[in-house]
VEXLUMTOR-607286 format. One record per atom (N, C-alpha, C): x, y, z; chain; residue number from 1; residue in three letters; atom name. Coordinates in steps of 0.1 Angstrom, whole numbers, plus 2048, in hexadecimal, padded with zeros to 3 digits. Layout:
<atoms>
X  Y  Z  A  NUM  ALA  CA
...
</atoms>
This chain:
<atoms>
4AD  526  5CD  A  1  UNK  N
4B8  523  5D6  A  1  UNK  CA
4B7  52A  5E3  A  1  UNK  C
4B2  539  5E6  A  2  UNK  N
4AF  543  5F1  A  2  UNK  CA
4A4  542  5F0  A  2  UNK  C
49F  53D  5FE  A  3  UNK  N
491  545  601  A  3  UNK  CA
491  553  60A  A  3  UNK  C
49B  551  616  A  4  UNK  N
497  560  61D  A  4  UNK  CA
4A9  563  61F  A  4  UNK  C
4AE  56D  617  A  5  UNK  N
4B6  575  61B  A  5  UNK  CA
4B6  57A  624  A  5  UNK  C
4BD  57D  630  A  6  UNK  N
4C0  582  63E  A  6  UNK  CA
4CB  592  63B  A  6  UNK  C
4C5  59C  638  A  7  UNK  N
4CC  5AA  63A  A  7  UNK  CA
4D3  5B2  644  A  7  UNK  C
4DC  5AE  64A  A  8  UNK  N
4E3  5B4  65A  A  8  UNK  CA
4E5  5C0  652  A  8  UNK  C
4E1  5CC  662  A  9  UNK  N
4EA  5DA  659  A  9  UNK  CA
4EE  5DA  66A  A  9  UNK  C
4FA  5E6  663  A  10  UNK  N
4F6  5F0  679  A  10  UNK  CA
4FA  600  674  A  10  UNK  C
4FB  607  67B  A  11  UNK  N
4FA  614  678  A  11  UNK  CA
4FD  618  66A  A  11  UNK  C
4F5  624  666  A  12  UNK  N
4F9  628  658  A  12  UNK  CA
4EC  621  64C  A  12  UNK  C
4E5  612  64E  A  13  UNK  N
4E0  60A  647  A  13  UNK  CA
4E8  605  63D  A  13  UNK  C
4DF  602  634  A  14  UNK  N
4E1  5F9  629  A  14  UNK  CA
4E6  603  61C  A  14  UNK  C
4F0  606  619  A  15  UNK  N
4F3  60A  60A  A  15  UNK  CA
4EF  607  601  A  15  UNK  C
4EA  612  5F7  A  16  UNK  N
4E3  612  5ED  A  16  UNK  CA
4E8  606  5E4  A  16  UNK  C
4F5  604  5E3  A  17  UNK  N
4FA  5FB  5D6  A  17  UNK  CA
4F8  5EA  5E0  A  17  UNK  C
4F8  5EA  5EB  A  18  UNK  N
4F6  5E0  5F0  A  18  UNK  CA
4E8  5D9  5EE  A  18  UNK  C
4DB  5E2  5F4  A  19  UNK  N
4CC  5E3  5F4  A  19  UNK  CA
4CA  5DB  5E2  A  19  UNK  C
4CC  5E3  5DD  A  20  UNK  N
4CB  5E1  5CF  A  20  UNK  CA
4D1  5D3  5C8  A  20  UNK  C
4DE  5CE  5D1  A  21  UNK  N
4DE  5C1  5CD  A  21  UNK  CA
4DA  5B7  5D3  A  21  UNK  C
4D9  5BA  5E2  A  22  UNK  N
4D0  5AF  5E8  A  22  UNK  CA
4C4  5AF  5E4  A  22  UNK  C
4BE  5B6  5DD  A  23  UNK  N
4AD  5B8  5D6  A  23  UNK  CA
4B0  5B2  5CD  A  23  UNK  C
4B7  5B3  5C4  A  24  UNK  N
4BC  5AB  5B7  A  24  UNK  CA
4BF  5A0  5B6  A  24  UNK  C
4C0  596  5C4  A  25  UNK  N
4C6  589  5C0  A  25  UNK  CA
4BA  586  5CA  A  25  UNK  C
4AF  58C  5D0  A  26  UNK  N
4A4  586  5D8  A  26  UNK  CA
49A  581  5CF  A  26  UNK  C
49A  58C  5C3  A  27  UNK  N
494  58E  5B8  A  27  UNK  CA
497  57F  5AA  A  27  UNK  C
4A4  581  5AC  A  28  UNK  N
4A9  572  5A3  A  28  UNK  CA
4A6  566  5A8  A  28  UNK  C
4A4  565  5BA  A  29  UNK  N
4A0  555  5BD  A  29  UNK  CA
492  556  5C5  A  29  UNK  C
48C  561  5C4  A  30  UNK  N
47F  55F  5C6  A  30  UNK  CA
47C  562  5D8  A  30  UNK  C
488  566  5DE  A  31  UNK  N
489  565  5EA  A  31  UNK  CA
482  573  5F3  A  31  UNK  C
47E  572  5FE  A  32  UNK  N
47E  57D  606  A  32  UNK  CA
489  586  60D  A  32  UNK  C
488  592  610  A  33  UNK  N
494  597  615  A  33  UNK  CA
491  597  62B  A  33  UNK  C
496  591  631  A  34  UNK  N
494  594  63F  A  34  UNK  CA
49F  5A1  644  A  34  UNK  C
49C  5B2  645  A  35  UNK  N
4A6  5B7  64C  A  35  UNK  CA
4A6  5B8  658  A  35  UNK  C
4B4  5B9  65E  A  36  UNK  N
4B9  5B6  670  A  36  UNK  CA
4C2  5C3  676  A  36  UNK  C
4BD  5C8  67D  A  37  UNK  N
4C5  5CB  687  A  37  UNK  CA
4C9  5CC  68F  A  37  UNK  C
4D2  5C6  696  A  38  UNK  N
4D6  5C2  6A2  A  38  UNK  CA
4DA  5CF  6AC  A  38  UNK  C
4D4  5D1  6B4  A  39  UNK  N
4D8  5DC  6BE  A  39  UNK  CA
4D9  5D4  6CB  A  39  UNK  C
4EC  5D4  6CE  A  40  UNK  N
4EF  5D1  6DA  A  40  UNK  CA
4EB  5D6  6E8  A  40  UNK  C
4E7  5D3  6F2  A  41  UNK  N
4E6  5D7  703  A  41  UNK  CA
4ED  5D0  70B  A  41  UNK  C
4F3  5DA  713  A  42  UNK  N
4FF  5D6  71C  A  42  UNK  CA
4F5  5D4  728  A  42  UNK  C
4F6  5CA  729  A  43  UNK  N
4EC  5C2  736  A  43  UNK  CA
4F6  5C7  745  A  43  UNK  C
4F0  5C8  74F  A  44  UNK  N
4EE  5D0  759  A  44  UNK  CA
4EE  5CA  767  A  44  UNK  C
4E3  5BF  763  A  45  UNK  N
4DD  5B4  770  A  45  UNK  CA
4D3  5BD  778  A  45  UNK  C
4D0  5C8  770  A  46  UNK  N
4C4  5CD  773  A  46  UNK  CA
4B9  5D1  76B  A  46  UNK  C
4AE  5CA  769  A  47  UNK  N
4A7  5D2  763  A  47  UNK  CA
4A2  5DD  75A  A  47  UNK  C
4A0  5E4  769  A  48  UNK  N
49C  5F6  766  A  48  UNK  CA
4A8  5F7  75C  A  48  UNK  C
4B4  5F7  762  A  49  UNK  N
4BE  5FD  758  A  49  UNK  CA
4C0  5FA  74A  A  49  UNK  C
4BC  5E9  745  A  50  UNK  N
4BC  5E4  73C  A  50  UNK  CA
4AC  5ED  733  A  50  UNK  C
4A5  5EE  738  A  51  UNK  N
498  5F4  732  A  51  UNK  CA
49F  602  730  A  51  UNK  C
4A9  60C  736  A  52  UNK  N
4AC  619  733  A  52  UNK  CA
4B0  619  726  A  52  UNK  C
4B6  613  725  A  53  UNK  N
4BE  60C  713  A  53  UNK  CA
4B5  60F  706  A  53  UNK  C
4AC  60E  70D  A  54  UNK  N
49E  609  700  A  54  UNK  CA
493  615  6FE  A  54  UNK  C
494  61B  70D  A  55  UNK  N
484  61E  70C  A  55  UNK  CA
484  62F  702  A  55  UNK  C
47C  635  704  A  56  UNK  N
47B  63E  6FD  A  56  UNK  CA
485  64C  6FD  A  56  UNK  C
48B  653  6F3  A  57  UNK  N
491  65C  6F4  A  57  UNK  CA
4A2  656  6F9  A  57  UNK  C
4A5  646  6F8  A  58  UNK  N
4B1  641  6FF  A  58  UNK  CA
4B8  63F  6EA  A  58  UNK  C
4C6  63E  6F0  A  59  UNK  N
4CD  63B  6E5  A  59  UNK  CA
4CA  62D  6DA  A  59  UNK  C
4C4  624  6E5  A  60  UNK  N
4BC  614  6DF  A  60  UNK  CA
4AE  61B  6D6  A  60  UNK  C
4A9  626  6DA  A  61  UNK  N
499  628  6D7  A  61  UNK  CA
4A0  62F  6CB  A  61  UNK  C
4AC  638  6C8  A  62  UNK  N
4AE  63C  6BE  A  62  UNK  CA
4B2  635  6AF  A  62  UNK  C
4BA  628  6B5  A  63  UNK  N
4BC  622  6AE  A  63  UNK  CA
4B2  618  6A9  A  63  UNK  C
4AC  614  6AF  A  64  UNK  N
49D  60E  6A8  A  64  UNK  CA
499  615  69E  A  64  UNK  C
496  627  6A4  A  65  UNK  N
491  62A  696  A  65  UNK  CA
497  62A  68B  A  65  UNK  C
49F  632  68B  A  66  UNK  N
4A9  630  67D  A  66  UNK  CA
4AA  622  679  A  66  UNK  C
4AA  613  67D  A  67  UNK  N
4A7  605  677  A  67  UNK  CA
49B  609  670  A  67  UNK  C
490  60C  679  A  68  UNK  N
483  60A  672  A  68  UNK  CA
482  614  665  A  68  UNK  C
487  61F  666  A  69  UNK  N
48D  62A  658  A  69  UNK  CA
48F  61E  64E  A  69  UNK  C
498  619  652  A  70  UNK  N
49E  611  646  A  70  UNK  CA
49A  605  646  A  70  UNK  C
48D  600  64B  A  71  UNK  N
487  5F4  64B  A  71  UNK  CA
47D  5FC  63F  A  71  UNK  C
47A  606  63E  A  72  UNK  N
46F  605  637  A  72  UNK  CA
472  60D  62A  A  72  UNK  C
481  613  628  A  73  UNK  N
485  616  61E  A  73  UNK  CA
48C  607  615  A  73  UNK  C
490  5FF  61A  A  74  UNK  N
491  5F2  615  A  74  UNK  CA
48A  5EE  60F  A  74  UNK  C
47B  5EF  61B  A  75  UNK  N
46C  5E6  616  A  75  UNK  CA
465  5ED  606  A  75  UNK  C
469  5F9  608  A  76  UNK  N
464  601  5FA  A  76  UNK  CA
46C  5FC  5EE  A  76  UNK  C
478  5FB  5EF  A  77  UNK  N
482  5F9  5E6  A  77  UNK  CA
481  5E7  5E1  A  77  UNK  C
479  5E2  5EA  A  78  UNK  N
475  5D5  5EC  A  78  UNK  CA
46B  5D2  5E2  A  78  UNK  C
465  5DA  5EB  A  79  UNK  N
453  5DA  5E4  A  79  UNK  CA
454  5DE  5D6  A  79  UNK  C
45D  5E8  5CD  A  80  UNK  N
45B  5ED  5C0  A  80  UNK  CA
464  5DF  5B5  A  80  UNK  C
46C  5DA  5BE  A  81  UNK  N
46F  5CA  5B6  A  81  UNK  CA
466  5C0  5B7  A  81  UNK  C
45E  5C0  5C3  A  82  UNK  N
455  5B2  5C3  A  82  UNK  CA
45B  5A8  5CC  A  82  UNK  C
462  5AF  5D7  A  83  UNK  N
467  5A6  5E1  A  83  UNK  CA
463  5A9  5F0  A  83  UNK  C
462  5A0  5F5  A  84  UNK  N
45C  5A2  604  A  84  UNK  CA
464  5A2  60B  A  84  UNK  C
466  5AD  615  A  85  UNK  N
46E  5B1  61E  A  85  UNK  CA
467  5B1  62A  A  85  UNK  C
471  5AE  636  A  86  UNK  N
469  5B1  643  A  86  UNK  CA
476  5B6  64B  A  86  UNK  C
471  5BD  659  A  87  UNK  N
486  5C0  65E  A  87  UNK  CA
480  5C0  66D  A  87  UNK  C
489  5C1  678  A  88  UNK  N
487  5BD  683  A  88  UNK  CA
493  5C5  688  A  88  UNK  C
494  5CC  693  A  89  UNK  N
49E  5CD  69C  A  89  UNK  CA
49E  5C4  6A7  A  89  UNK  C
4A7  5C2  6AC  A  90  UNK  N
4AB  5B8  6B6  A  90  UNK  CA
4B4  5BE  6C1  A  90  UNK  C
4AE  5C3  6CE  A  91  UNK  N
4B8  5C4  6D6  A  91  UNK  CA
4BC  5B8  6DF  A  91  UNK  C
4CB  5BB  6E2  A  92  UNK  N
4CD  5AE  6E7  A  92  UNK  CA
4D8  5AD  6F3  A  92  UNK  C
4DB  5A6  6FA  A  93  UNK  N
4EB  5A3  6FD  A  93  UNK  CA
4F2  59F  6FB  A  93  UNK  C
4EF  594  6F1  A  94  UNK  N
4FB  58B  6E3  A  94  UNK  CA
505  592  6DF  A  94  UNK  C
50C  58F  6DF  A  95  UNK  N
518  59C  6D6  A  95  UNK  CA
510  597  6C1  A  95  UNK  C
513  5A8  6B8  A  96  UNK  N
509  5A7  6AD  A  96  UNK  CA
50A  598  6A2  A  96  UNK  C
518  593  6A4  A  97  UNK  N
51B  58B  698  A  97  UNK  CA
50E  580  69E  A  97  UNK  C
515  579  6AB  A  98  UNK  N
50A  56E  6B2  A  98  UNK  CA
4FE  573  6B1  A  98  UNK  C
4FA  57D  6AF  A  99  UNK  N
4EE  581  6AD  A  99  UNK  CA
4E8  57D  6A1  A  99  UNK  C
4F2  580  692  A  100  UNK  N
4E9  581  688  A  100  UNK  CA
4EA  576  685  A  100  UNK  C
4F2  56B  68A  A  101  UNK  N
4F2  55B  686  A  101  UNK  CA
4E9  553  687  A  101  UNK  C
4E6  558  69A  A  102  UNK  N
4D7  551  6A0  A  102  UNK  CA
4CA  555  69A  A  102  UNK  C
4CC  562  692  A  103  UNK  N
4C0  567  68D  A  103  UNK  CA
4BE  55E  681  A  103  UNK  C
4CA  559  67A  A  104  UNK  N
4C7  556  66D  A  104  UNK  CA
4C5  544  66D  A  104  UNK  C
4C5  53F  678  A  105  UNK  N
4C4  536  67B  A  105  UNK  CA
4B5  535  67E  A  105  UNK  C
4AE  53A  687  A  106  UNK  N
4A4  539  68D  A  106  UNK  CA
49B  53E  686  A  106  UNK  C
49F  547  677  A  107  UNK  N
48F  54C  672  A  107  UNK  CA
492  540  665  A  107  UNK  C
49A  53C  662  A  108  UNK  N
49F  531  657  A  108  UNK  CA
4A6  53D  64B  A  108  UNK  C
4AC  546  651  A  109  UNK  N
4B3  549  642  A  109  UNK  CA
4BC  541  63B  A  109  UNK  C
4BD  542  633  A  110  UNK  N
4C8  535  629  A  110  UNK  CA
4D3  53F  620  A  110  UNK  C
4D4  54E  624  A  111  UNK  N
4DF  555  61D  A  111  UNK  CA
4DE  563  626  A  111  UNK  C
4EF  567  62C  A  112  UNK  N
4EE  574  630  A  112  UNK  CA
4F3  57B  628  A  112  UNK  C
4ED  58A  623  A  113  UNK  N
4F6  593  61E  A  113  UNK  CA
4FA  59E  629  A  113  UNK  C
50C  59E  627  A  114  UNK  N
50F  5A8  634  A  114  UNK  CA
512  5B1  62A  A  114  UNK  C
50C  5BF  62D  A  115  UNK  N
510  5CE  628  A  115  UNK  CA
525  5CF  62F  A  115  UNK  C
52C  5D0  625  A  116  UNK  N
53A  5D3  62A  A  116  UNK  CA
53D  5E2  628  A  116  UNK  C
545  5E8  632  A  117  UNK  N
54C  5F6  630  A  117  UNK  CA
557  5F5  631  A  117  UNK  C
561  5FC  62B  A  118  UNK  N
56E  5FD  62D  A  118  UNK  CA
56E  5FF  63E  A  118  UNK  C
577  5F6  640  A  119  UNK  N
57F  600  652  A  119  UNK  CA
58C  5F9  651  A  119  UNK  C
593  601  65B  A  120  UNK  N
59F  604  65C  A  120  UNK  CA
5A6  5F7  665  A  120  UNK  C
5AE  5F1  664  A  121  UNK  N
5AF  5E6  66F  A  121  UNK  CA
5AF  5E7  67D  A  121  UNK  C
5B5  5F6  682  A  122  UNK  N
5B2  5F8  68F  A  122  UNK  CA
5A2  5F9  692  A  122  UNK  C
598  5FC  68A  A  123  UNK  N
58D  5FF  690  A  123  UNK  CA
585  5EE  68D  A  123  UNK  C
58D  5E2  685  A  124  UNK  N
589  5DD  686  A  124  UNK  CA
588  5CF  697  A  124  UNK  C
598  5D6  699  A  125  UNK  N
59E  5CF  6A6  A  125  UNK  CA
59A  5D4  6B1  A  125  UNK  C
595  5E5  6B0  A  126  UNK  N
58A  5E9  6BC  A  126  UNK  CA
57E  5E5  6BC  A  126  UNK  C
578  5E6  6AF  A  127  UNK  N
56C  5E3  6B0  A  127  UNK  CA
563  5D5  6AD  A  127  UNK  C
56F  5CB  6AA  A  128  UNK  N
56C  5C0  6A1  A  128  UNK  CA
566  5BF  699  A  128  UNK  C
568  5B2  695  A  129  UNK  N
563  5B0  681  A  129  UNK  CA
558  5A5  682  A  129  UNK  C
54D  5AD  67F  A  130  UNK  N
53D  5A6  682  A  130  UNK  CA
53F  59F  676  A  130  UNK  C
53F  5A0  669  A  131  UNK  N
540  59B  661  A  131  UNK  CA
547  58F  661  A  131  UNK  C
553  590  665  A  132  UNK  N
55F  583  666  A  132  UNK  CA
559  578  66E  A  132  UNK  C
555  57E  67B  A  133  UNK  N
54C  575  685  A  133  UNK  CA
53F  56E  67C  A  133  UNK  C
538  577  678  A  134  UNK  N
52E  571  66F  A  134  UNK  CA
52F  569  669  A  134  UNK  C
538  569  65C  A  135  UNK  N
542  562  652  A  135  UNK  CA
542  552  65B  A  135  UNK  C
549  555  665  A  136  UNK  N
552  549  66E  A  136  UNK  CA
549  541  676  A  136  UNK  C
53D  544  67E  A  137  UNK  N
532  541  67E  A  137  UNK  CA
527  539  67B  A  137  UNK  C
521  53B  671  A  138  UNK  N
51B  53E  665  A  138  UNK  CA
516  536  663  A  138  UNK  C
50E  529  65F  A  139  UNK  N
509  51D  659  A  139  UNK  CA
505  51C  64B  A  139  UNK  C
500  52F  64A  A  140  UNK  N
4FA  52D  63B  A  140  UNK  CA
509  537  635  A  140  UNK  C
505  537  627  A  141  UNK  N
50D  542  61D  A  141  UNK  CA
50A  54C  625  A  141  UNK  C
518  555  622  A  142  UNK  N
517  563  624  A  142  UNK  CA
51E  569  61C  A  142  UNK  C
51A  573  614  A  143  UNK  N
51B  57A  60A  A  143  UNK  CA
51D  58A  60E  A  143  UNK  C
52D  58E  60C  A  144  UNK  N
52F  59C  60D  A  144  UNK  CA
52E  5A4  604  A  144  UNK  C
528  5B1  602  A  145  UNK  N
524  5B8  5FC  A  145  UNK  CA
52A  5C4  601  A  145  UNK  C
536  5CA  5F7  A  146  UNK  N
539  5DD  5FB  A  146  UNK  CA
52F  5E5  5F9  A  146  UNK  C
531  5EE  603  A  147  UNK  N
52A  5FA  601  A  147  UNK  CA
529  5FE  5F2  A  147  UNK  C
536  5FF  5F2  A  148  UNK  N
537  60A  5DE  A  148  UNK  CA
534  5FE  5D7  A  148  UNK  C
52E  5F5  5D6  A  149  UNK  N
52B  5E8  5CB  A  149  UNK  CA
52B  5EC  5C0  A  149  UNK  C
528  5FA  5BE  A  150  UNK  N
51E  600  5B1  A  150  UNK  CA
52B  608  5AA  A  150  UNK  C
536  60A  5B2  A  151  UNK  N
540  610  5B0  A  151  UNK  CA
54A  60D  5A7  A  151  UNK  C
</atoms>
C-alpha cells in the first residue's frame, strides 16, 4: 500500500517511540523511509545575506548538522530492520508545512508521518501548527504519531 513514507522532523528529531513505528509499518508494506527537514530562510533580496544563513559556523550550518545526526541515526535504526532510508535537509523560503507538502508531492510520497509534541495553545498561535497546515494541505494520508507512543 506504502512505497515511500515522507518523515518531517524539526528541532529535537524524531522520538524514539515514533522512529520505531515509522520503521514498523515501512517494514509491514515493504516501503522506504524518505527523512526531511525543512530549515526556513528569511529571504533578504540579497544574496550575500541569504548565503550568511547557511554558510559555515551560521545557525543554518548548525542545523544541518544535527538533521544529518539524525539522518544517520534513523538510517541505522533503518538498516537493522531492512528498510531503506534516505533524508535530506531543505533550506528554503516556503513557510515549513508548504514545504513538506511540495516535498511529498514531488519525490511521490504516498504517506506522511508527522512526529507530534504536546504544546500549549499559545505557542501554538505564536508559532503555528505545521501539522494542522500539513493535515489541511496534504493530498496523501497523514498519520500523527506522539512522541510518548510507547507510553
Amino acid at each position: 500500500m506504502y512505497r515511500r513514507i515522507l518523515l518531517p522532523f524539526d528541532t529535537g528529531g524524531v522520538p524514539e517511540a515514533v522512529a520505531r513505528h515509522v520503521i514498523a509499518l515501512a517494514a509491514a508494506h515493504g516501503a522506504a523511509i524518505s527523512g526531511l527537514r525543512v530549515i526556513p530562510i528569511v529571504t533578504s533580496g540579497e544574496a550575500f545575506f541569504d548565503k550568511i544563513q547557511v554558510e559555515p559556523g551560521s545557525r543554518g550550518a548548525k542545523l544541518r548538522e544535527e538533521a544529518e545526526s539524525e539522518f544517520n541515526r534513523l538510517a541505522r535504526l533503518g538498516q537493522e530492520a531492512g528498510i531503506a532510508f534516505s533524508g535530506e535537509v531543505l533550506f528554503t523560503e516556503k513557510p515549513e508545512a508548504e514545504a513538506i507538502v511540495t516535498y511529498a508531492a514531488e519525490h511521490d510520497c504516498d504517506l506522511i508521518v508527522m512526529p507530534t509534541r504536546p504544546r500549549t495553545a499559545l505557542s501554538r498561535w505564536l508559532m503555528g501548527n505545521v501539522e494542522d497546515k500539513v493535515r489541511r494541505r496534504s493530498h496523501v494520508p497523514v498519520l500523527f504519531v506522539p512522541a510518548a507512543a510507547d507510553a
